[in-house]
N, CA, C, O and CB atoms as a CASP TS submission, in Angstrom:
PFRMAT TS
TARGET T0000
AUTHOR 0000-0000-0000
METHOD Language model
MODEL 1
PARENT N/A
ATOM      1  N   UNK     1       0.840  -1.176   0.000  1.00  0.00           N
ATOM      2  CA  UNK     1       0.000   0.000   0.000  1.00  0.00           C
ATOM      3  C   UNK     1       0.884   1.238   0.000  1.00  0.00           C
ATOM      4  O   UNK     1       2.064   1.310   0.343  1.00  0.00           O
ATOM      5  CB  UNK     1      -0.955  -0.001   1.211  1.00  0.00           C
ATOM      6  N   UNK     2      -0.003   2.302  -0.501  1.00  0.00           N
ATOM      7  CA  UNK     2       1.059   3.660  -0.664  1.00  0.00           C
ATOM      8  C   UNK     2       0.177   4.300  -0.355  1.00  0.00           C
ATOM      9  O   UNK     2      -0.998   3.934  -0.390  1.00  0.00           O
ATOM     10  CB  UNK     2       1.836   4.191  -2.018  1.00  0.00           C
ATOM     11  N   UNK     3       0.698   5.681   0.105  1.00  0.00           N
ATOM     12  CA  UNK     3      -0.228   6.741   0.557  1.00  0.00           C
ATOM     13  C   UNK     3       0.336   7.956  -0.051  1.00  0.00           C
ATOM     14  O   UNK     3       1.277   8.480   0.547  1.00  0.00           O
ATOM     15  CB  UNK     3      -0.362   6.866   2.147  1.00  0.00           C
ATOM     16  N   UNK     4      -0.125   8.538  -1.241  1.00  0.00           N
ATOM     17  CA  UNK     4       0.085   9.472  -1.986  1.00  0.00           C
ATOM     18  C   UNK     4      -0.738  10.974  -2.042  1.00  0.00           C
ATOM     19  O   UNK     4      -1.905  10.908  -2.430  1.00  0.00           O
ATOM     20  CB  UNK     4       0.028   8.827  -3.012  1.00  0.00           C
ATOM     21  N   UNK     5      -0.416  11.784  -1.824  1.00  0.00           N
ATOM     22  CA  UNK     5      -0.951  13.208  -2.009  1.00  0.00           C
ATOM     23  C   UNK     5      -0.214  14.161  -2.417  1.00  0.00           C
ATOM     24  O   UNK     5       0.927  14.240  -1.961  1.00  0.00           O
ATOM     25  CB  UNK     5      -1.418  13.709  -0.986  1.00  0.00           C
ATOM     26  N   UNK     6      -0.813  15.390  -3.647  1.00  0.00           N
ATOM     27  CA  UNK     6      -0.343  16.110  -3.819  1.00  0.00           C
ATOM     28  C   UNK     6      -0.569  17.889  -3.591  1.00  0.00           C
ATOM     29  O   UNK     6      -0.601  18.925  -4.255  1.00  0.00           O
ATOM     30  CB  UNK     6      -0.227  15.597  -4.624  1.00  0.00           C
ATOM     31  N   UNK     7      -0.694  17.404  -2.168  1.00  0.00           N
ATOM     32  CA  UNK     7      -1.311  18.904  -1.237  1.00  0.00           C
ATOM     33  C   UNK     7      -2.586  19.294  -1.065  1.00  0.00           C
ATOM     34  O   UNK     7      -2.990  20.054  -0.185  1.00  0.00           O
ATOM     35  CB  UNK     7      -0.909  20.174  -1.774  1.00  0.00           C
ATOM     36  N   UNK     8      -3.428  18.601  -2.189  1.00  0.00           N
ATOM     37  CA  UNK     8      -5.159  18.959  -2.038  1.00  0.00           C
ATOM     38  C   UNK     8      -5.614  17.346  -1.921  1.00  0.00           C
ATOM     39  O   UNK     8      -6.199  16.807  -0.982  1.00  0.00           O
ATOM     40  CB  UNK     8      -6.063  19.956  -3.738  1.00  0.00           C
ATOM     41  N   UNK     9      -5.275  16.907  -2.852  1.00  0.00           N
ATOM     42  CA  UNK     9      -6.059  15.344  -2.715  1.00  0.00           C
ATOM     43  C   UNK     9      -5.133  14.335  -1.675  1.00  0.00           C
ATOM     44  O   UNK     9      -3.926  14.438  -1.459  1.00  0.00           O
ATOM     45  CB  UNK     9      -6.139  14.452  -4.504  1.00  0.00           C
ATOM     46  N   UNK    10      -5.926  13.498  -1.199  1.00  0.00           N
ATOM     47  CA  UNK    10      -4.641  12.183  -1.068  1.00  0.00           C
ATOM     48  C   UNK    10      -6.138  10.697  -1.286  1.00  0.00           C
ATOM     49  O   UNK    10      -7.335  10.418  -1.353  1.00  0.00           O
ATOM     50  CB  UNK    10      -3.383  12.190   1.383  1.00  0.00           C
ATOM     51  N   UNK    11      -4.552  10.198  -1.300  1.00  0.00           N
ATOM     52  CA  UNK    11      -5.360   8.858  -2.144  1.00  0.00           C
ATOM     53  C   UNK    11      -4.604   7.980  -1.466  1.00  0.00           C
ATOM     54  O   UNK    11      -3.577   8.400  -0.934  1.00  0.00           O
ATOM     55  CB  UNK    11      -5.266   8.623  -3.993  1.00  0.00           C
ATOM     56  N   UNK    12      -4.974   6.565  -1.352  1.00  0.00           N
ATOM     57  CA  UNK    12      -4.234   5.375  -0.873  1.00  0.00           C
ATOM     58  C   UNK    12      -4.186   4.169  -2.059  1.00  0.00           C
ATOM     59  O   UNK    12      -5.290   3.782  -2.441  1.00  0.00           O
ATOM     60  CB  UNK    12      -4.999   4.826   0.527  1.00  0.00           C
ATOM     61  N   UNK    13      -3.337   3.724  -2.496  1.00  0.00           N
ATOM     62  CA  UNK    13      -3.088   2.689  -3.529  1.00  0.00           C
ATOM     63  C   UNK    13      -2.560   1.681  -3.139  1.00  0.00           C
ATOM     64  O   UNK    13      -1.396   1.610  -2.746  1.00  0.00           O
ATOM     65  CB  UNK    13      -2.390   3.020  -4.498  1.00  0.00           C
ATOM     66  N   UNK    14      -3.568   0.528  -3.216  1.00  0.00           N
ATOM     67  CA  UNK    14      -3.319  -0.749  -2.955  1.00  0.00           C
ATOM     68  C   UNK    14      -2.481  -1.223  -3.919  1.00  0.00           C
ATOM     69  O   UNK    14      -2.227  -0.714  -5.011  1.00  0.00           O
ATOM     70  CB  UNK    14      -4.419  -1.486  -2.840  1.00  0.00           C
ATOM     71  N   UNK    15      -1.820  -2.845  -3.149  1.00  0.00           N
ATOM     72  CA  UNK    15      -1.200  -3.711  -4.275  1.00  0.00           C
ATOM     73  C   UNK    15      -1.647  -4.091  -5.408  1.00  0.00           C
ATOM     74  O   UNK    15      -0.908  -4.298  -6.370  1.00  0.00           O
ATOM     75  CB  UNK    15      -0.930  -4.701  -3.940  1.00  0.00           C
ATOM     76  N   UNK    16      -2.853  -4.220  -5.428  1.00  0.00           N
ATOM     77  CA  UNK    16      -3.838  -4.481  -6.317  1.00  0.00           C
ATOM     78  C   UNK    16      -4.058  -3.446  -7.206  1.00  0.00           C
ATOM     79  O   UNK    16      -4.910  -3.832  -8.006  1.00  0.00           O
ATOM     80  CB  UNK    16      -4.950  -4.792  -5.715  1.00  0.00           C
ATOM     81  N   UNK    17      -3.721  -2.377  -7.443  1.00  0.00           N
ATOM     82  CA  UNK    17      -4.066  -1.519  -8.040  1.00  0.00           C
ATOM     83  C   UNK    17      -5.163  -0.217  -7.842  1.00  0.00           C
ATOM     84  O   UNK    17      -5.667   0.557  -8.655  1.00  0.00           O
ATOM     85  CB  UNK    17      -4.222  -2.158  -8.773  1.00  0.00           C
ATOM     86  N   UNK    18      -5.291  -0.371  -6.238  1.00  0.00           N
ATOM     87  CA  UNK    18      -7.170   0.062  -6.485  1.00  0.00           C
ATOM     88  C   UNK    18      -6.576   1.255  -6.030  1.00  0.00           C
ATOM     89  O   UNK    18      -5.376   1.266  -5.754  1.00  0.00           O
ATOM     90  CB  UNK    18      -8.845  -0.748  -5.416  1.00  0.00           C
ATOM     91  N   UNK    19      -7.255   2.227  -5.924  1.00  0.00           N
ATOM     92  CA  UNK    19      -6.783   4.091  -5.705  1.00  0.00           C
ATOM     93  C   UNK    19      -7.892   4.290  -4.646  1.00  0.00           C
ATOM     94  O   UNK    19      -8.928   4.616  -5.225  1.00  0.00           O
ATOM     95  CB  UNK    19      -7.040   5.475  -7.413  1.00  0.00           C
ATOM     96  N   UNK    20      -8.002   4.238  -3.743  1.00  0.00           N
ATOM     97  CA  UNK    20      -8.441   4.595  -2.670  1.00  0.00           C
ATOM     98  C   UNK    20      -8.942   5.799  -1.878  1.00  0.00           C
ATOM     99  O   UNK    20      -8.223   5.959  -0.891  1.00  0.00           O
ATOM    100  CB  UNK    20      -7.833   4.257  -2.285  1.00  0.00           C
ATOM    101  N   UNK    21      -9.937   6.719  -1.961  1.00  0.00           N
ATOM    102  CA  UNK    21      -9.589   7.753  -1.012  1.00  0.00           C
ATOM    103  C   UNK    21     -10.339   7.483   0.659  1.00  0.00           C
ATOM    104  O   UNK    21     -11.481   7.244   1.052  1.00  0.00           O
ATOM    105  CB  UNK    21     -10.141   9.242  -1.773  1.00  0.00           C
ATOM    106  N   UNK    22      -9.540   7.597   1.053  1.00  0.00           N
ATOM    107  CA  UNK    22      -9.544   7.722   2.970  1.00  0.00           C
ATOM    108  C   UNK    22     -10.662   8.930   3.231  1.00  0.00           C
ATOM    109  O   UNK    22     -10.737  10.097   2.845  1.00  0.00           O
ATOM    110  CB  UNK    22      -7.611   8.389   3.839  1.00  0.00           C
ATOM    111  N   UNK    23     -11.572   8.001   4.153  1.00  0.00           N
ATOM    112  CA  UNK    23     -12.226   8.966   5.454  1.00  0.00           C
ATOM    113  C   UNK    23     -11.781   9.809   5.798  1.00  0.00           C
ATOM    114  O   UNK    23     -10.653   9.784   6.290  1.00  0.00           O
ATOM    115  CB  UNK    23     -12.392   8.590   6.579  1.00  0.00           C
ATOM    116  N   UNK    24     -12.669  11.165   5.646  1.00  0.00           N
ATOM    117  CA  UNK    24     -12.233  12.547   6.792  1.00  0.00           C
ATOM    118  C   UNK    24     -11.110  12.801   6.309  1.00  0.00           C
ATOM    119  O   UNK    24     -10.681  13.601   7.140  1.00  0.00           O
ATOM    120  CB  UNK    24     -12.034  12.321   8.543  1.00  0.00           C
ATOM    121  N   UNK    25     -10.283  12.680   5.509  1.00  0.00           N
ATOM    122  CA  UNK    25      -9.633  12.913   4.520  1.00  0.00           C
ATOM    123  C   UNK    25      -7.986  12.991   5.734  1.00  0.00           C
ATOM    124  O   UNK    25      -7.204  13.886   6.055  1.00  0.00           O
ATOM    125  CB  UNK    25     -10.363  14.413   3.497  1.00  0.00           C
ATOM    126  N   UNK    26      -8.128  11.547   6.057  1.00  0.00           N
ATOM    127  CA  UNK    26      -6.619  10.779   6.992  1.00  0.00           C
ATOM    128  C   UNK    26      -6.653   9.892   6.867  1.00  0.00           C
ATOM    129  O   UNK    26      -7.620   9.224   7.230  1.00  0.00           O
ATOM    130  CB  UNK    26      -6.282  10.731   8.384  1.00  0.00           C
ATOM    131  N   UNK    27      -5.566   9.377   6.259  1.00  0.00           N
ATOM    132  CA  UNK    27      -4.705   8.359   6.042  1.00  0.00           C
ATOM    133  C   UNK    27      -3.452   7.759   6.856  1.00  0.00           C
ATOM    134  O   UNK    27      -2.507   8.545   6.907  1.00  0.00           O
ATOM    135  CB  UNK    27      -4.334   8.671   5.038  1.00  0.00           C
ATOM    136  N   UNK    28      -3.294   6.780   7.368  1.00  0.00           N
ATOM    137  CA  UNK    28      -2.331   6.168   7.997  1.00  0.00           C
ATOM    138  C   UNK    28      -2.214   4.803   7.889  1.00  0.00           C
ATOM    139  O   UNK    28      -3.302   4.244   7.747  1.00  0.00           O
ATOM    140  CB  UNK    28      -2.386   6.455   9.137  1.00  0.00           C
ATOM    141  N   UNK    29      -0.880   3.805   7.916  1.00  0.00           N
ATOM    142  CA  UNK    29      -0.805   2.086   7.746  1.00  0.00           C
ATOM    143  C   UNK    29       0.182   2.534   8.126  1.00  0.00           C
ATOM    144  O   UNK    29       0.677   3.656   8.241  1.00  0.00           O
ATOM    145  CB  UNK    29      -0.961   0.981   6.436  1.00  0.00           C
ATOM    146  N   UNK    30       0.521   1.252   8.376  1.00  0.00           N
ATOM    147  CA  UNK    30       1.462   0.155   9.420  1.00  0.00           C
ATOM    148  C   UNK    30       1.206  -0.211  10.695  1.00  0.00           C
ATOM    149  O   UNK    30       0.067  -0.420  11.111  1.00  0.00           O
ATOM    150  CB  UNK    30       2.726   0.584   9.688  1.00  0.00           C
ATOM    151  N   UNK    31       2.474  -0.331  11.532  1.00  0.00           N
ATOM    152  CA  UNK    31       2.167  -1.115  12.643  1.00  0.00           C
ATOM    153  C   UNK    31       1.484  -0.249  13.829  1.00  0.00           C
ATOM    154  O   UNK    31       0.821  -0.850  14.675  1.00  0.00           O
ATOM    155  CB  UNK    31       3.465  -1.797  13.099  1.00  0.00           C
ATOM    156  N   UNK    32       1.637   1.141  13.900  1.00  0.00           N
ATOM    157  CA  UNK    32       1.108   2.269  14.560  1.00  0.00           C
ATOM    158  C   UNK    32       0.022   2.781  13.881  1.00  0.00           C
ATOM    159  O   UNK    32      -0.430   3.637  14.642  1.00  0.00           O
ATOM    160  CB  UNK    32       2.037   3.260  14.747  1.00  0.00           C
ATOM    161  N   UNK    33      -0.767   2.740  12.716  1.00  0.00           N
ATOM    162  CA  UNK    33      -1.159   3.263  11.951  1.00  0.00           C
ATOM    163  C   UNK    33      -2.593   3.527  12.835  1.00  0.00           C
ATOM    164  O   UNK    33      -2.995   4.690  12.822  1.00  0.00           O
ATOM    165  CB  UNK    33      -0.993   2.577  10.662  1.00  0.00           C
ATOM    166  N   UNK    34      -3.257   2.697  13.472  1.00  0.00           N
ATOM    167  CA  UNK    34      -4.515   2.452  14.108  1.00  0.00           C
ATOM    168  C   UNK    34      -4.121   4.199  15.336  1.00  0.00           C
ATOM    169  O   UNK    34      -4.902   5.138  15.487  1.00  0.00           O
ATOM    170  CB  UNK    34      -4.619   0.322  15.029  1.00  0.00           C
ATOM    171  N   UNK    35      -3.175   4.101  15.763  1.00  0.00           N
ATOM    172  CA  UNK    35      -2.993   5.188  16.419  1.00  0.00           C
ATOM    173  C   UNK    35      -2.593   6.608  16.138  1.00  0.00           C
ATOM    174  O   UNK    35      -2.898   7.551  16.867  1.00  0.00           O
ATOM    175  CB  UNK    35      -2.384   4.855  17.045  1.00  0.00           C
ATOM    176  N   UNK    36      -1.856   6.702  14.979  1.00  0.00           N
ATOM    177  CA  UNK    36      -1.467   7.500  13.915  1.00  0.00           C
ATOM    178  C   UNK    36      -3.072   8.460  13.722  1.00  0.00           C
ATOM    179  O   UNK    36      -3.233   9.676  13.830  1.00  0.00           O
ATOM    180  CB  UNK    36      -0.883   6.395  12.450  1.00  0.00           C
ATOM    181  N   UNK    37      -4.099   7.374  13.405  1.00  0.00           N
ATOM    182  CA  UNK    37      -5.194   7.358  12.076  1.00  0.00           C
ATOM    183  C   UNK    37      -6.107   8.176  13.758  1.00  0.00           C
ATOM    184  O   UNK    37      -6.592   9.303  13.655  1.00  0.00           O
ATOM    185  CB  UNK    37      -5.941   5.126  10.941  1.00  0.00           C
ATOM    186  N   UNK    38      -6.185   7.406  15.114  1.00  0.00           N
ATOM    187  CA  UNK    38      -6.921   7.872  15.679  1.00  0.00           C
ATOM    188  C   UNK    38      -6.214   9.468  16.196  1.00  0.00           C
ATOM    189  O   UNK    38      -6.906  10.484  16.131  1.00  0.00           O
ATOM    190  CB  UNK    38      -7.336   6.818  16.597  1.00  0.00           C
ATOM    191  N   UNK    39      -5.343   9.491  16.501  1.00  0.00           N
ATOM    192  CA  UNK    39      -4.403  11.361  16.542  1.00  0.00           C
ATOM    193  C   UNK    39      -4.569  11.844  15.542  1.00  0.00           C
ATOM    194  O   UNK    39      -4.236  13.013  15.738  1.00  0.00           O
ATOM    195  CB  UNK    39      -2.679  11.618  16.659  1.00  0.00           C
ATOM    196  N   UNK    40      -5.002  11.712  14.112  1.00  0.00           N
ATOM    197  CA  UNK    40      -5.105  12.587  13.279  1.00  0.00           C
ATOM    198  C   UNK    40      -6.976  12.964  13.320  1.00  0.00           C
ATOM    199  O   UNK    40      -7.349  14.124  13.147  1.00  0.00           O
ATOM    200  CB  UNK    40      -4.355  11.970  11.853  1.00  0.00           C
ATOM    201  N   UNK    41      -7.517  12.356  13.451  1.00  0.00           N
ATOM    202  CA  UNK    41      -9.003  12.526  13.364  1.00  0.00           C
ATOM    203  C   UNK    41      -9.004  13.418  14.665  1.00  0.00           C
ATOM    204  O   UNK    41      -9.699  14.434  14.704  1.00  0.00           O
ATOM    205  CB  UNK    41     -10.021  11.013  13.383  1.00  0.00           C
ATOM    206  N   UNK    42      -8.253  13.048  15.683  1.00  0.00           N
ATOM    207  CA  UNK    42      -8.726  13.903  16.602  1.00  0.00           C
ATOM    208  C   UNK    42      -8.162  15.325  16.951  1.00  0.00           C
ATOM    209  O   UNK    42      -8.532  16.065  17.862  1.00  0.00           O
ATOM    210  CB  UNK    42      -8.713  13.221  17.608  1.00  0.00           C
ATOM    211  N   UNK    43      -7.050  15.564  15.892  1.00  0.00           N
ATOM    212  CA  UNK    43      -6.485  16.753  15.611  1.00  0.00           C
ATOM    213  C   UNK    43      -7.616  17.640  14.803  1.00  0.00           C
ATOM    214  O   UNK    43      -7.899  18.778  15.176  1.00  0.00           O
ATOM    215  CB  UNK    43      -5.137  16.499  14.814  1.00  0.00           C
ATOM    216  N   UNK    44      -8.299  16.953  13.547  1.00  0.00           N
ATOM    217  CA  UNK    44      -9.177  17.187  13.026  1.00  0.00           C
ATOM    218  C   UNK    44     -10.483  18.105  13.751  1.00  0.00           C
ATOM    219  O   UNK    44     -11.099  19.142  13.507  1.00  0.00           O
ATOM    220  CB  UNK    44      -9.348  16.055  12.629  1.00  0.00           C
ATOM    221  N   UNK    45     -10.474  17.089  14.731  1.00  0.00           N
ATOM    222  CA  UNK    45     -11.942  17.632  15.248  1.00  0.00           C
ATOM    223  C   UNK    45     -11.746  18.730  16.137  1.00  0.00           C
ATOM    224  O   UNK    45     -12.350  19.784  15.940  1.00  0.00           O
ATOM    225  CB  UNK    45     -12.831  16.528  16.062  1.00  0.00           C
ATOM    226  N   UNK    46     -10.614  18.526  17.523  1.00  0.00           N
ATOM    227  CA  UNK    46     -10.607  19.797  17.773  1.00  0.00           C
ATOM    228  C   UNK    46      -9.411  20.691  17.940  1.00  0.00           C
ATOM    229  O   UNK    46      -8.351  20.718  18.564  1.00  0.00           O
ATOM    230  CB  UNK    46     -11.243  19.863  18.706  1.00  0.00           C
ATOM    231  N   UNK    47     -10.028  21.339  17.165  1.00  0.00           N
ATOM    232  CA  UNK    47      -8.544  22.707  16.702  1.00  0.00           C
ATOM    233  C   UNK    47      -7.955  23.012  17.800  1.00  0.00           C
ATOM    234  O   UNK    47      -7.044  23.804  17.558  1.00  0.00           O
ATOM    235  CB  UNK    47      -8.976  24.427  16.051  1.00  0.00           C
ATOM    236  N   UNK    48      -8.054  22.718  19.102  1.00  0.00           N
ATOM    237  CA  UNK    48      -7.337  23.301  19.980  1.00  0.00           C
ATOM    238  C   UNK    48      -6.228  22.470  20.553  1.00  0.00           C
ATOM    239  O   UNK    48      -5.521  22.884  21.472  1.00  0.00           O
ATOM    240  CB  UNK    48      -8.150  23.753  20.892  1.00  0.00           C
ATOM    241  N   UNK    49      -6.080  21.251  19.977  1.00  0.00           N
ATOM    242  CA  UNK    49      -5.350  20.753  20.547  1.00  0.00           C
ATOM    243  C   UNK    49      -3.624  21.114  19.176  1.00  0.00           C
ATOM    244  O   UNK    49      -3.568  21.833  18.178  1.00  0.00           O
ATOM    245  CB  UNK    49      -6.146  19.120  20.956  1.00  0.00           C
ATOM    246  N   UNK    50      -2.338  20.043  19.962  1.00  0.00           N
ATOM    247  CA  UNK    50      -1.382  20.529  19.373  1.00  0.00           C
ATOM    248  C   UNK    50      -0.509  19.692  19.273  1.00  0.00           C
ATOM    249  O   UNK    50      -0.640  18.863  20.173  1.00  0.00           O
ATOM    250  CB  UNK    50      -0.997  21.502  19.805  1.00  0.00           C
ATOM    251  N   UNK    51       0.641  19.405  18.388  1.00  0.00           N
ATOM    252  CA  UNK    51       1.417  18.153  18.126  1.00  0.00           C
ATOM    253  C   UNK    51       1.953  17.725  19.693  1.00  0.00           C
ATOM    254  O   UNK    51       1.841  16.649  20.280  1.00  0.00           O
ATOM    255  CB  UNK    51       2.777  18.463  16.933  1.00  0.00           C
ATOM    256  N   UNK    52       2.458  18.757  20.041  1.00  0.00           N
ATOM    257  CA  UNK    52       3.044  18.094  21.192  1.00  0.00           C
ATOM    258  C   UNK    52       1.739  17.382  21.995  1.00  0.00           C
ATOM    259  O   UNK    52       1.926  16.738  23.027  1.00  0.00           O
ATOM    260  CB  UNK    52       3.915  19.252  22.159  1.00  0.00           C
TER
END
């Protein structure tokens, strides 16, 4: 799998060929990805929070 964007879109591309676009518009895989995917949605939702 690949996770490709070019600043407006992103897309996820399977082995298979398939072009994918991701929920809520976040994307994350691998072995962290489940946690990655849940910190980005929740960056999403509320603006007040911050990387650190």
């Amino acid at each position: 799998m690949l996770i490709v964007s070019d600043g407006k879109d992103l897309f996820v591309i399977t082995g298979a060929g398939e072009v994918l676009t991701p929920k809520h518009d976040i994307a994350a895989m691998g072995s962290g990805g489940n946690y990655a995917l849940a910190g980005g949605r929740a960056m999403m939702t509320d603006g007040n929070l911050t990387v650190e």
